[in-house]
Structure formats: C-alpha cells, structure tokens
N, C-alpha and C positions, 0 to 999 in steps of 0.2 A: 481268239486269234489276235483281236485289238490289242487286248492286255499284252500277248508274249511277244509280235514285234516289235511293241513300245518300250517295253525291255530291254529286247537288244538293240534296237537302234538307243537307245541310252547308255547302251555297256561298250556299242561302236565307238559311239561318239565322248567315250566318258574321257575321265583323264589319259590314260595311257595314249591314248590316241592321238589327243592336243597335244600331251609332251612330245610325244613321236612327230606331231605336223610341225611346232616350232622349234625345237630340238634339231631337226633337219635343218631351218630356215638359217636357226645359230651359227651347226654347224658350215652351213656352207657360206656364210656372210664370212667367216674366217678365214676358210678355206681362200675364197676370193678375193681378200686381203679389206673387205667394207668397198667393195667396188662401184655396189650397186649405189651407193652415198656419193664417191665423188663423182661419177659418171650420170648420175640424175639428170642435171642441168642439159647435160649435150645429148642423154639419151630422151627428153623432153623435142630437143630441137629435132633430132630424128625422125619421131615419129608423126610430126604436124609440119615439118618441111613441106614445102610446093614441090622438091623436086623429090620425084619416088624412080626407083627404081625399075626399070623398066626393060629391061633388057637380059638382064640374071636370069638363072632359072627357077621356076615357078609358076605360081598359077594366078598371085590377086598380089597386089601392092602390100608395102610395108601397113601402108594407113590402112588398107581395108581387111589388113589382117590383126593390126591390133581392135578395129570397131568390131568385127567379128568374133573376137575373145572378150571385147565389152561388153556387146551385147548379150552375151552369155550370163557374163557377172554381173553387171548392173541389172539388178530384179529385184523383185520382191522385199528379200533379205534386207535391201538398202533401206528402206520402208518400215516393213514388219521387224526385221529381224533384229533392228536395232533398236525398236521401243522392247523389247524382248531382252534383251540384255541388259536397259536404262532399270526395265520394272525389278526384272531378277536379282541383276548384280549392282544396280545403282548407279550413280554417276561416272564413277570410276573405272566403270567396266566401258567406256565408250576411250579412255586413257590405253588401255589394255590392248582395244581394235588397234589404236594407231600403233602398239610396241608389235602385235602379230601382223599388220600392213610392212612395216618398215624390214622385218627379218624374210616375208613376204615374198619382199622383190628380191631378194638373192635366188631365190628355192624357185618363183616364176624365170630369173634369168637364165637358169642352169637347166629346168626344164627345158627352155625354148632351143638355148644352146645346141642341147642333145639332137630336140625333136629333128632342128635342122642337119646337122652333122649325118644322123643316122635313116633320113627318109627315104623313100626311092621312089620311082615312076610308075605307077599302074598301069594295068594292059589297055588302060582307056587316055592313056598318055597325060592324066593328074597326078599331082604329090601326095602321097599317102605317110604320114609322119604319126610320131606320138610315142607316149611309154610304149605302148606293143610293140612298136618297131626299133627303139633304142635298147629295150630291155632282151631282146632276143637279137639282134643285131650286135650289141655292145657286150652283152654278158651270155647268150646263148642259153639264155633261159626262157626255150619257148612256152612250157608250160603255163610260166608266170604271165609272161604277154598274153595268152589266152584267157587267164584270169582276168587281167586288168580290161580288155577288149568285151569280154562275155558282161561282167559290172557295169561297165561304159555304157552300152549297147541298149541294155535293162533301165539303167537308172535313165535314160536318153526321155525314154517314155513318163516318165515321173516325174522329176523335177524339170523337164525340157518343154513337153507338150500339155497333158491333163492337167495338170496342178497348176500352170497357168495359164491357162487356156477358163480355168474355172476361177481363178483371182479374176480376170477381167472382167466374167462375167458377172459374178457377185458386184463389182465395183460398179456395172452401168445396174446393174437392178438396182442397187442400192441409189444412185445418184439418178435415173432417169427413168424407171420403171421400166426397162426394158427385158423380155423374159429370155432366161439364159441361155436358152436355144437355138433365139434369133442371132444372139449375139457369138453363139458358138459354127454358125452356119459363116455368118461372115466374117470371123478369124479365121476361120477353115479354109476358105478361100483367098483371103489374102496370103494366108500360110503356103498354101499349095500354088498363087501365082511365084512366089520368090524359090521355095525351096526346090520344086522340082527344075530349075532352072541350073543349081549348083552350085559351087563355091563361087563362079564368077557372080553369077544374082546375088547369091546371099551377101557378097560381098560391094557390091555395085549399092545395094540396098541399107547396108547398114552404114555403109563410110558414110551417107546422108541422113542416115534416120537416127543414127546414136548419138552424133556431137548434136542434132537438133533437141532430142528429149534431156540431154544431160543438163545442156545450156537450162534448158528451162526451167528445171527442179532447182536448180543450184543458182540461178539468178534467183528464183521464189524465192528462194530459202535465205538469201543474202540479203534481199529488201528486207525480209521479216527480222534477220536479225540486227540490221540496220536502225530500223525503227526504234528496237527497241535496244539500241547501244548501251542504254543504261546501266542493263542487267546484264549485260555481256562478260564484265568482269569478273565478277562475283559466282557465274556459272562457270568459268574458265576453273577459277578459282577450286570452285566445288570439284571440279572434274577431275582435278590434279590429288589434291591432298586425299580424296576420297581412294583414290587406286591405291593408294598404301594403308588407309585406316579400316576401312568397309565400313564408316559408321553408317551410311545410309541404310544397311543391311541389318536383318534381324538377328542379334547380337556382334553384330561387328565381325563377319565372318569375311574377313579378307579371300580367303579361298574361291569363295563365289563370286566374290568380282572379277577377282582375274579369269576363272572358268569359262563366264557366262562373255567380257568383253573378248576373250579369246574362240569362243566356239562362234559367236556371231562373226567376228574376222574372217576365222575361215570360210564361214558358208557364207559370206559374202564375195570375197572375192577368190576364192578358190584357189588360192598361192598352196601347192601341196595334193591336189585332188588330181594330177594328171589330164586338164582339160584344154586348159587353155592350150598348152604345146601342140596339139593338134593343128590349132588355124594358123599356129608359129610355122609350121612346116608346109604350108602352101607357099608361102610369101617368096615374094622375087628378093635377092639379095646375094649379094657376091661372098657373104661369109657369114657365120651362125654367129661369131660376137654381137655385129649388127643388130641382128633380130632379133636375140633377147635380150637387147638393149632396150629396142622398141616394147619388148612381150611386157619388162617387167614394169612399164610405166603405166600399163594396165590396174595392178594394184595400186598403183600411189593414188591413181585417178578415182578408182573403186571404192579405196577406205578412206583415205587421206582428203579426199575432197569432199566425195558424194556423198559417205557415211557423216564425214563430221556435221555436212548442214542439221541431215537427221538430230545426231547425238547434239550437237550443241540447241539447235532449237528447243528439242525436247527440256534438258537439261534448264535452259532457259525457263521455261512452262510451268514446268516443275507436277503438271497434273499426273504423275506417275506416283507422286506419294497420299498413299493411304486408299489408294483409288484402285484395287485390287481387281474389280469387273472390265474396267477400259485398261489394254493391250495389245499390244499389233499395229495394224495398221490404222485403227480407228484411235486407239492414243496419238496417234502421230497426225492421224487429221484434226481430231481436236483441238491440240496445242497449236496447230499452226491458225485454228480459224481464232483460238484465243488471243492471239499474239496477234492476227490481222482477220478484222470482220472478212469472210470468203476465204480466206486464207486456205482453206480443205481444200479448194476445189485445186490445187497443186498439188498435192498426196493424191486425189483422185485420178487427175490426171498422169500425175507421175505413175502410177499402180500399173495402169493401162499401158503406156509403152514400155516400160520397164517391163512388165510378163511378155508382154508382145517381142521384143527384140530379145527376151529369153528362150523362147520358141525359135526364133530363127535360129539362134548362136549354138542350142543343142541338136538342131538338127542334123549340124555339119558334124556335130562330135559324134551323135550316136550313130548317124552314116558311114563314117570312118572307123569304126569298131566293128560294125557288122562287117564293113569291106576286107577285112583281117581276118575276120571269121569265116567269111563264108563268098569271098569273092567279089571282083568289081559287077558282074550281072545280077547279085542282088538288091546292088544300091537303089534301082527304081520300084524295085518291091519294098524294101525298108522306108521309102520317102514316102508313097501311099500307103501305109501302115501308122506312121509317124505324120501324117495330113490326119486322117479319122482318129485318132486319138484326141488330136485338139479337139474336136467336135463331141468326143464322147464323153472328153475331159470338164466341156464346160457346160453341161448340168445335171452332172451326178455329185453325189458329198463323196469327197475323195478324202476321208480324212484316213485310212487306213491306205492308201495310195502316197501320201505325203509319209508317212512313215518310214514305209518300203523305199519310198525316194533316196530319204535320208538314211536309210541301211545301205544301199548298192553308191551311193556319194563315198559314205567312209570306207566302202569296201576297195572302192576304186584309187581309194589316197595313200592305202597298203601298199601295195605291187611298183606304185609307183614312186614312192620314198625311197623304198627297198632299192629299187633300180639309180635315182637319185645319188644316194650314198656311198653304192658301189662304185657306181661311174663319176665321180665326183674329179677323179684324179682328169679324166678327162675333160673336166669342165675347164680347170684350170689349166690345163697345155692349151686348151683351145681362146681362151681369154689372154694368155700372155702372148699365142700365135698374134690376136686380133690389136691387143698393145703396139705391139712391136711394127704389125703393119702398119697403124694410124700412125706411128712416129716418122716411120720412114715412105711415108704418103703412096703406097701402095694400093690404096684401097679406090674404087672407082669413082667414087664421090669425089677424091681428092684427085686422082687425075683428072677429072673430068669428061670419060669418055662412054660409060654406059648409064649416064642417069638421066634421064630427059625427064623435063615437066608435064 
C-alpha cells in the first residue's frame, strides 16, 4: 500500500502538475498586466498598516487574515522542504522557489480576489469563501466545489494536524528527551484552547504568534549569514548560474533543478493549492482588490523571505554535497550549528512553531470545507476530530500519512486552477474596477471614513 501511494502522490505531484500550478501563475501574471510587481510595495503597506479595517464586512482583519494563511504556509516545508530541494536539485533549485514565489503572488492575488467577491454568510452569521464557493458560485460547477471541499476536508487532517503535530514532537524528543505523548497531550490542548474558539481565536492568536516566530527564524538566519558575509557572494553566485547549468546535479540534469526548486515552492507556500483564499474570505474589507493584495504578500513573505534564509544558508554550508544520509531538517540544523556554534537550536525552534501555527492555520481550511459539505452544525464535530488528531498524530510513524497528505494537497490544487482559469476574466474586471476606484479615491482608506485603528 506504501509503495502504490508513493506512486501516485509522485505521478500527482510530477510534472504536469507543476506545469499546470505555474503555467496558471504565468498565465494570470499576464492577464493582470505584472500587477502583482508594481503593487508590491503598497500591497506591503496594506497588510502591516496600524489602521485595519474595521467596519466592512467580515469576520477577522486584513492582518489576522493574512497571519492566518501564514500560519498555514509557514511550516515544515520552510525547514525540511528546502534542504530537500538544495540535496535533490542542488543550489539552483532554491533560484527556481523564487521564479515559482514571484508568478505565485498573481495566482494567490486572483485566488483571494475570487474567494472574496463570491463568499456569502452562514447560518451562523460567519463568512464562508474559497474555490467551493467561487467555483460553483462563478461557474456553477457544483460538482467540482464538492471535489475540491471533499480534498480540502481529507488533506486538513494530514498535512494540518498529525504530520505536525508528530514534527514537533520528534523535535523535543530529539532536543530534550521528552516522550511524544507528553508532548502530543499538550499541543492538543493548546490546539483545542484556540481552535475551538474560531476564526476570531484563530485569528486573535496568530496576528501575535506568526510575526513573533517568523522574526525569529529570519533574524537567526540573518545573524548567521552575517557572520559569515564572506561566503555570501560566491553562494549567491552558486545559486544563480547553477539554475541554468544543473552542474551540481548528477550529470548536469537541469530538469531536476527546476523540478525539485519548483515542487518545494509550491508546497511551501501554496500559491495554486486553493488554501489560502479561504482565510482571504473572512477578512473585513470594502473591496476584493484590497485583499488579494494583502493575500498575495503572503508568498513573497513565505518564499522570498523565509525560504531564502533556509536556501541561502544552506547553500552557504554547503554540507549537502556528497553527504547523501543528512536531509531535511536535520541538514538544515546542521549547517546552521556549522555556520554558528548552537546555531540548531533556531531550526529547532523554528520546526516547533512553524508545525504549531500549521495546525492552527489548517484547521480553519479543513473547517470550511466540511461546512460546504456538510453544514454549519458540523463545524464543532469537525474541530473535536481535528483536536485528537493532533494527539494521535504525534506518536505514531505517520509516514504513509504524509503521503496521503501530499496526494489530497495536489488533488485540491486541480479543481482549483480549473476554476482560476475559467474565472480569470473576472479577476481582471475586478482589478481594473479596484484601479479605477484608488484613482479616483473612492475607496474607504482614502476617504477616510470606515477604517479605525
């Protein structure tokens, strides 16, 4: 059974897939005329503004719904996934993350766009957004929303709760001998004082807990390669020429750099998976420009920052060549203690909140896919399902778990391309609508009369 899901989550996740997730991102970076390029800068200021919006409809701020889709992305992946790409596809393939980050934030803009345009109010009087609801809403294709919500729902458990719920705890047995159990008892409980709470907790929670663990990885990561500025160039270096030659790869197989830095991009920051739009669609906000303005600064944050400490540090290290048994996350602590005596204990640390704010960030997705499915009165049955999970998750060997993970991820990134593509036309009537009003100061930021601090 190990062997044939390994299979096809390989044959999910193989090429056609990738070309399919950036192939989208291309397309729509066109389509949008490179919007997501000039609007960076202001869609930056947006999102870390003091004043949020607070009056619009909605359920949780602009800020606590982009931490909420970071908390999701920022995981593991940042970690593990990118000594995994450095080992496989070589230096080059961390060049790659930032080309699939940058085409990225069009395809997260246009998701977010959507989610808000087409959300509606549940009978519990929250916002319920996402591919299911734009893809059946916009193009009346329920069946498809049922697919991509059913995926959603599945994978929520997998890569959201067990599978890190069991990184954390591997990481304190490893670091402090504590047995997985203990440590799965009380993520389980921290899990269940926030989640059963709801997007406002979830969101109250992360706006504080996500810019505290990011700061901390990425100040690590920036002393270390401070220190060691010398080598800074020459890994830069590496990292560029290497994306077009592959020679660090076994026979210079350029293919596999781009592969491996593109499939790590994605499952890093999930530009294309239909996730993030979800917490897009809570947010208070007078117009869906706005907020996947916010949504898509999520990837720039995810790859472009957090990923490169990883990939450049490593790169730096260089303990990835010839060194075939260290891999993952334990490469990635290495090189950091290499590069600064203690230096691990920031990958350690990092492992731990990064899977912890992964748990929260999927709870709110897989919540809102069952609510699709099966109604607002099952959401408190899904969220004590999705509590003992993390518990179950963390001390069992989930390695056929993580599989299945990554089969219902790529499954989920179908339905919702699909719907991407279609509705694309609508992205951009709704981007030139949102031009048009910033020009002509329509918008309530700019009058100044529904955004309090």
């Amino acid at each position: 059974m190990t062997e044939f899901l390994t299979m096809v989550s390989n044959f999910v996740w193989g090429p056609p897939t990738l070309i399919l997730i950036v192939g989208t991102g291309l397309f729509l970076t066109f389509r949008i005329g490179f919007y997501q390029f000039s609007s960076l800068p202001y869609a930056l200021k947006l999102a870390f503004s003091k004043n949020q919006d607070h009056s619009s409809e909605g359920d949780i701020s602009h800020f606590q719904s982009l931490m909420t889709a970071l908390a999701a992305t920022i995981g593991t992946g940042n970690i593990a996934g990118v000594a995994t790409a450095v080992v496989l596809g070589g230096p080059g393939a961390v060049f790659w993350m930032w080309v699939t980050a940058l085409v990225g934030m069009a395809t997260k803009y246009s998701e977010a766009i959507l989610a808000v345009k087409y959300r509606v109010v549940g009978k519990n009087g929250q916002m319920a957004g996402g591919p299911m609801y734009f893809i059946e809403k916009g193009l009346g294709w329920k069946w498809l929303a049922v697919l991509f919500a059913l995926f959603g729902s599945i994978a929520a458990f997998g890569i959201g709760s067990s599978v890190q719920s069991n990184s954390v705890a591997a990481a304190v047995e490893s670091s402090f001998g504590v047995n997985p159990w203990i440590t799965g008892i009380i993520l389980t409980i921290f899990t269940a004082l926030v989640i059963l709470g709801g997007i406002q907790s979830i969101g109250r929670v992360t706006s504080y807990f996500v810019p505290i663990m990011a700061v901390f990885y990425v100040a690590g990561g920036l002393v270390i390669i401070l220190m060691n500025i010398d080598i800074l160039p020459s890994a830069l270096g590496l990292i560029f020429t290497d994306a077009f030659t592959g020679q660090a790869v076994a026979g210079g197989a350029i293919g596999a750099v781009i592969r491996w830095g593109v499939a790590r991009g994605v499952f890093s920051n999930e530009a294309g998976m239909g996730s993030a739009p979800i917490a897009a669609a809570a947010a208070k906000t007078d117009h869906p420009g706005r907020q996947a303005l916010i949504s898509m600064t999520g990837t720039f944050i995810d790859t472009i920052v957090v990923c490169s400490i990883t990939g450049i540090t490593l790169v730096m290290g260089g303990l990835y060549i010839g060194n075939s048994d260290l891999t993952g996350a334990a490469l990635t602590t290495e090189t950091f203690n290499a590069l600064l005596p203690g230096g691990g204990w920031i990958v350690t640390v990092g492992i731990i909140l990064f899977a912890y704010s992964t748990v929260l960030g999927w709870a709110y997705y897989g919540e809102k896919c069952f609510e699709y499915l099966f109604g607002d009165k099952s959401i408190t049955a899904y969220r004590v399902v999705y509590t003992l999970t993390v518990l179950i998750g963390a001390g069992m060997n989930l390695g056929l778990v993580w599989t299945i993970a990554d089969i219902f991820n790529a499954l989920m990134a179908i339905p919702n391309l699909i719907g991407l593509i279609a509705l694309s036309g609508v992205v951009v009537a709704s981007t030139k609508e949102f031009k048009k009003l910033r020009a002509e100061e329509k918008l309530a930021e700019q009058k100044g009369t529904d955004v309090t601090a």
